[in-house]
OpenMM code with the backbone's topology and positions (N, CA, C; nanometers):
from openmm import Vec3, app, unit

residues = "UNK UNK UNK UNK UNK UNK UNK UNK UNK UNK UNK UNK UNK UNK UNK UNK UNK UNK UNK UNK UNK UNK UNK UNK UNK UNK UNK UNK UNK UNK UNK UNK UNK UNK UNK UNK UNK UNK UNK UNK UNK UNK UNK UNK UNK UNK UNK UNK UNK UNK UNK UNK UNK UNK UNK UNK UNK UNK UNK UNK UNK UNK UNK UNK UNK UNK UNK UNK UNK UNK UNK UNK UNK UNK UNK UNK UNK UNK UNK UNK UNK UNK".split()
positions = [
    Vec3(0.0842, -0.1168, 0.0000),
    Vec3(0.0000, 0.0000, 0.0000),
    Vec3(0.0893, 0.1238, 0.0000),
    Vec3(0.0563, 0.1836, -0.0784),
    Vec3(0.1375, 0.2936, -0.0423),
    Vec3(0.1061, 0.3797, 0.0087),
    Vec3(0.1694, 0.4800, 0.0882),
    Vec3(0.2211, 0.6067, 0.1791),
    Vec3(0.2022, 0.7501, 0.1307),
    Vec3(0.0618, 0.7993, 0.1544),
    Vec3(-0.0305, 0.9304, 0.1423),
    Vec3(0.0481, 1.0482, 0.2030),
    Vec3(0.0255, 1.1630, 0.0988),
    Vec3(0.1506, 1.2768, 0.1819),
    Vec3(0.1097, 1.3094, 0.2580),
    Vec3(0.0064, 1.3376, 0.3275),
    Vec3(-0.0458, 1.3365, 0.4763),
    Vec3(0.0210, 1.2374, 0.5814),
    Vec3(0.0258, 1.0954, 0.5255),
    Vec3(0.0831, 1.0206, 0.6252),
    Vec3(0.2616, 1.0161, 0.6493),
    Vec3(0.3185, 1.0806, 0.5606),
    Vec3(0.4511, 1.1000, 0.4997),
    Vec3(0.4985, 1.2654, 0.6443),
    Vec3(0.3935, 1.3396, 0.5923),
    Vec3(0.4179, 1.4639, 0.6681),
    Vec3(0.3658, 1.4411, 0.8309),
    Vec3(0.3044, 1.3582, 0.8285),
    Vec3(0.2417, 1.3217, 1.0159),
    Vec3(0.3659, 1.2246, 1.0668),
    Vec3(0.4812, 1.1863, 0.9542),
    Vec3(0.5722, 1.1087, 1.0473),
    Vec3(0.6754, 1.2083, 1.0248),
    Vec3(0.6870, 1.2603, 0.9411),
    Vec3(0.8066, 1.3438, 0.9707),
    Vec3(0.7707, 1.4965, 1.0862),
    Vec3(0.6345, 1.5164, 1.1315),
    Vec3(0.6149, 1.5680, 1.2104),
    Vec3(0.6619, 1.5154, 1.3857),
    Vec3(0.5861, 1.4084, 1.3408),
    Vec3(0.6667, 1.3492, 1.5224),
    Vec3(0.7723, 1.3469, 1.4957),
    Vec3(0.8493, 1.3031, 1.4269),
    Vec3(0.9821, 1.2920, 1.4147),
    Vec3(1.0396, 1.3905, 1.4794),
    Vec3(0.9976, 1.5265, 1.4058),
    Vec3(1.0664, 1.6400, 1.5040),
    Vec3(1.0069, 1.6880, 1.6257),
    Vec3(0.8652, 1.6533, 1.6488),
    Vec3(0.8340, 1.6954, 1.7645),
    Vec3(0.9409, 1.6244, 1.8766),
    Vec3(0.9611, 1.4959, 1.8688),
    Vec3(1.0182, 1.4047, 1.9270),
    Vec3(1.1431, 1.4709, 1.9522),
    Vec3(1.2225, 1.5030, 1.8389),
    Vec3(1.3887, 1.5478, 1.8429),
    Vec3(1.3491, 1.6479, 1.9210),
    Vec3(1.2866, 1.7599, 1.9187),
    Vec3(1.2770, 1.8877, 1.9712),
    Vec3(1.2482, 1.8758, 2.1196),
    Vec3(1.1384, 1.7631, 2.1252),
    Vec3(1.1673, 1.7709, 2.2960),
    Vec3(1.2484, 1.6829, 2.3328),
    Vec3(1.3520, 1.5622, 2.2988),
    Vec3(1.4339, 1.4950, 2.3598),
    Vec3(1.5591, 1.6383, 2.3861),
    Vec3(1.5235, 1.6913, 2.2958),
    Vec3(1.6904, 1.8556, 2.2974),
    Vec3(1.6446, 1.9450, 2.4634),
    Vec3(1.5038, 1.9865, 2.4339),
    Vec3(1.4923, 2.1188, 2.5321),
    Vec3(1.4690, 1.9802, 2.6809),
    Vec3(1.4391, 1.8979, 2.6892),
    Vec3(1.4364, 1.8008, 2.7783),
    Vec3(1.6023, 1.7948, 2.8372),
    Vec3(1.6787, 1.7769, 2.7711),
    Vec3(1.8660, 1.7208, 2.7726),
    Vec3(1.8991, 1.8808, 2.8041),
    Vec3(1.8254, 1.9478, 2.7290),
    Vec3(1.9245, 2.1332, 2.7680),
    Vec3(1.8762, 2.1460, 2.9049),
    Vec3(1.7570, 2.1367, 2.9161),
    Vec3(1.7358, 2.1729, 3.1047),
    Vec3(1.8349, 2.0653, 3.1898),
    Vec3(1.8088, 1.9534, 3.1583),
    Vec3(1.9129, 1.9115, 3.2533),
    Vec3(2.0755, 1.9193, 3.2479),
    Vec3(2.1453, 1.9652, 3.1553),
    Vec3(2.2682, 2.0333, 3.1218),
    Vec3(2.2552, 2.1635, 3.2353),
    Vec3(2.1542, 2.2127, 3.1896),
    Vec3(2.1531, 2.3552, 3.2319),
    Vec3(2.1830, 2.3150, 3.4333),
    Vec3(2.0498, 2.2872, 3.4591),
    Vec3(2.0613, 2.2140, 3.6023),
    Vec3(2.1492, 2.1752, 3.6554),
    Vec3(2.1914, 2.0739, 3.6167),
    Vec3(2.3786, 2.0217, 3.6770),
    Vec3(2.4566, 2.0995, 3.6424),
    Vec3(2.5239, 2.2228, 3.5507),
    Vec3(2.5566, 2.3245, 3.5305),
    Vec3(2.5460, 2.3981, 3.6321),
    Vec3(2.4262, 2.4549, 3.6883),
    Vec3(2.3762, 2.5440, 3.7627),
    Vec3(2.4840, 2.4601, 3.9220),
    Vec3(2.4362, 2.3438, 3.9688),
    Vec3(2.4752, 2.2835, 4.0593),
    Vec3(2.6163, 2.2431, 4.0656),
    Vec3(2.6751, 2.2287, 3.9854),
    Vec3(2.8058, 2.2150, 3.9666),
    Vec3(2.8599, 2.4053, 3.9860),
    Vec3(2.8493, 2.5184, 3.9396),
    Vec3(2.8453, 2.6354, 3.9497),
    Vec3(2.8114, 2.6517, 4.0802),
    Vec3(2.6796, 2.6260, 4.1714),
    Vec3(2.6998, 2.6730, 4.3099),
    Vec3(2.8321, 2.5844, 4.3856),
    Vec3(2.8264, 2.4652, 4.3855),
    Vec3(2.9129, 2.3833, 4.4620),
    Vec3(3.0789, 2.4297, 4.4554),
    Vec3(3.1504, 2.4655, 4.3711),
    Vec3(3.2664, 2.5667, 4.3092),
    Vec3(3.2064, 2.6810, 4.3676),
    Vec3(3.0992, 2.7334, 4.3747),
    Vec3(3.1289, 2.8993, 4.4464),
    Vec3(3.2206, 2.9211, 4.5537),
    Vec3(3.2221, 2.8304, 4.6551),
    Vec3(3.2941, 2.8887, 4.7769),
    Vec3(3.4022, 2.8193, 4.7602),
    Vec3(3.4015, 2.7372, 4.7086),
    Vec3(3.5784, 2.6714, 4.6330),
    Vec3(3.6731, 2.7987, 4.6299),
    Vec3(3.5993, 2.8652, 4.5226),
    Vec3(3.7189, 2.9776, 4.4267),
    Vec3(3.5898, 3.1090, 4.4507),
    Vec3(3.6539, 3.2052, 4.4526),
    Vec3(3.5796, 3.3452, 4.4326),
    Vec3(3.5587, 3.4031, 4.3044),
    Vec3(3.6240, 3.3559, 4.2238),
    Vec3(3.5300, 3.4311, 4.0854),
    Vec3(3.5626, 3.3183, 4.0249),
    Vec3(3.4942, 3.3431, 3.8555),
    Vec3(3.4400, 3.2915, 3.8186),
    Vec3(3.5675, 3.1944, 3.6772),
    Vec3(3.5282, 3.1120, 3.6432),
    Vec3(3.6182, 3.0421, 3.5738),
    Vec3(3.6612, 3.1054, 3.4215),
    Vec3(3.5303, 3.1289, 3.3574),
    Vec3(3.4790, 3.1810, 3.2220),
    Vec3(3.3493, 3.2474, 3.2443),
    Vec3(3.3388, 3.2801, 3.1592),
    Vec3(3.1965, 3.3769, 3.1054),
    Vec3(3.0784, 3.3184, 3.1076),
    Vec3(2.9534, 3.3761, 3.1747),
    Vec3(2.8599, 3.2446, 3.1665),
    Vec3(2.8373, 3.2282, 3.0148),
    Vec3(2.8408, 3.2799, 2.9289),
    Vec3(2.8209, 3.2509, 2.7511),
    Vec3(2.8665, 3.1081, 2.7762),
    Vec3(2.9788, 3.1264, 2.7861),
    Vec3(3.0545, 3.0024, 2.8174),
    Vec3(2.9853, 2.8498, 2.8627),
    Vec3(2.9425, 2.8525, 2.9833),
    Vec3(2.8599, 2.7685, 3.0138),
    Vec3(2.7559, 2.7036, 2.9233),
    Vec3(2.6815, 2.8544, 2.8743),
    Vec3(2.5570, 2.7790, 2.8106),
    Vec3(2.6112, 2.7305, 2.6685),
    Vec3(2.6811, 2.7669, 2.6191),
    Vec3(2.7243, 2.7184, 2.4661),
    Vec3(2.7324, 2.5834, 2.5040),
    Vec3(2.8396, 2.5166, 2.6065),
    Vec3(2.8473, 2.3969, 2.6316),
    Vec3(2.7168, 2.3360, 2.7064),
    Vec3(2.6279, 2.3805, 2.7273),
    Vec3(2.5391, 2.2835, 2.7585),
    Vec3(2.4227, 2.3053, 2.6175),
    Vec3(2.4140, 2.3713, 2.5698),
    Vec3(2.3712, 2.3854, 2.4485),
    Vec3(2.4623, 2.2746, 2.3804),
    Vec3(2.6082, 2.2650, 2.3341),
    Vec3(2.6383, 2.1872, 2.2708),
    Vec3(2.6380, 2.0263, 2.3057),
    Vec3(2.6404, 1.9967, 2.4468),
    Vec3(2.6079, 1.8885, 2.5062),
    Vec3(2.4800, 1.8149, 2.4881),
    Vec3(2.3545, 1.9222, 2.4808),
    Vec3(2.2151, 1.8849, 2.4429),
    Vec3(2.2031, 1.8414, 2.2855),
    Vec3(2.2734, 1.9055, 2.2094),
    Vec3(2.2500, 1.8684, 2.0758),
    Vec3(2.3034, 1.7490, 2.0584),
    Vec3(2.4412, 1.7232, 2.1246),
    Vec3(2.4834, 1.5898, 2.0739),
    Vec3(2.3969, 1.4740, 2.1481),
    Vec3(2.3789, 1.4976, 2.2593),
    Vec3(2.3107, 1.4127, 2.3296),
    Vec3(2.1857, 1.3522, 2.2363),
    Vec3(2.1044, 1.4704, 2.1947),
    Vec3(1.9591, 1.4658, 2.1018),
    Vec3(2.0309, 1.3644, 1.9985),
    Vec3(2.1283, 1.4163, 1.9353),
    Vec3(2.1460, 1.3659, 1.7757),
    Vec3(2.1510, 1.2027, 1.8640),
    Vec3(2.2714, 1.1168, 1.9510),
    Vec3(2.3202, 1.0219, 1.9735),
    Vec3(2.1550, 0.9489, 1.9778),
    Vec3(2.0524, 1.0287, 2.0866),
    Vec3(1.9143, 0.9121, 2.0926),
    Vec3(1.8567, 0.9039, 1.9993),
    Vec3(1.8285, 0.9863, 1.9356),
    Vec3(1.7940, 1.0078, 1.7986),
    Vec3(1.8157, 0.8857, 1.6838),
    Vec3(1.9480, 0.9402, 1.7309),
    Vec3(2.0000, 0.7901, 1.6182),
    Vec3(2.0315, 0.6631, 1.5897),
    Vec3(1.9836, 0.6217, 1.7251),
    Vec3(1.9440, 0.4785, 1.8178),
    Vec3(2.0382, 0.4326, 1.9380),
    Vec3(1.9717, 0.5349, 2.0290),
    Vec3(2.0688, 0.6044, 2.1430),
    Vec3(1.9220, 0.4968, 2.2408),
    Vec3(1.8340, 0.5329, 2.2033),
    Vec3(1.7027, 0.5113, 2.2506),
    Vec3(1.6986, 0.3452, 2.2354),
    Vec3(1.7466, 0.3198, 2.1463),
    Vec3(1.7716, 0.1440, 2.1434),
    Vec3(1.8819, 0.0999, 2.1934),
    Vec3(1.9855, 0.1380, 2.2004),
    Vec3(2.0670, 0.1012, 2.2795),
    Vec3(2.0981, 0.0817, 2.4590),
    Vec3(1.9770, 0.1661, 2.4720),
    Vec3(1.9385, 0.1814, 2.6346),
    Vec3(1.8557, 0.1154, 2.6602),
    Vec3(1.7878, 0.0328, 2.5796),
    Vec3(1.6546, -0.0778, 2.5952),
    Vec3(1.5083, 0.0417, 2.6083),
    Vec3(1.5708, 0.1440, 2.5515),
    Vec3(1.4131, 0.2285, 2.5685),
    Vec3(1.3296, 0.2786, 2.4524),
    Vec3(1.3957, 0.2327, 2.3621),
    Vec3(1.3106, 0.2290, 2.2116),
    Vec3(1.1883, 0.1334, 2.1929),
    Vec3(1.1036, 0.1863, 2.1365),
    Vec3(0.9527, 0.1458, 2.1606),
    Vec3(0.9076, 0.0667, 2.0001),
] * unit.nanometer
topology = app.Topology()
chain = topology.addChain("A")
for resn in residues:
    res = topology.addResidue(resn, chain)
    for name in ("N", "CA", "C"):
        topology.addAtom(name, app.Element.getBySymbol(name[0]), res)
């Protein structure tokens, strides 16, 4: 049978709904342990290491790879692919 562009565009829709929230899902928790790792070092050292830019680029870049790895059968490899 073949595959109606409606049904073509409703999978490539989850598709990204899916990617998009496995990313902002992985960036909050980057961000979070970031944040917690940042208070716990406060009274370590008195200023600051780098720039917070700094920070978020790397948890920004941490979230993307993270997304791409489940994405790309990251999710099967953890026994959590459906």
């Amino acid at each position: 049978m073949a595959t109606t562009l409606r049904s073509s565009v409703d999978t490539v829709l989850a598709d990204a709904n899916r990617a998009f929230g496995t990313f902002v899902g992985l960036l909050w928790v980057c961000l979070l342990v970031g944040l917690l790792v940042a208070r716990a070092a406060a009274p370590a050292s008195s200023e600051l290491v780098g720039p917070a830019e700094l920070g978020l680029s790397a948890a920004f870049v941490a979230a993307a790879l993270g997304t791409t790895w489940l994405e790309g059968g990251g999710y099967e490899r953890l026994g959590a692919g459906g």
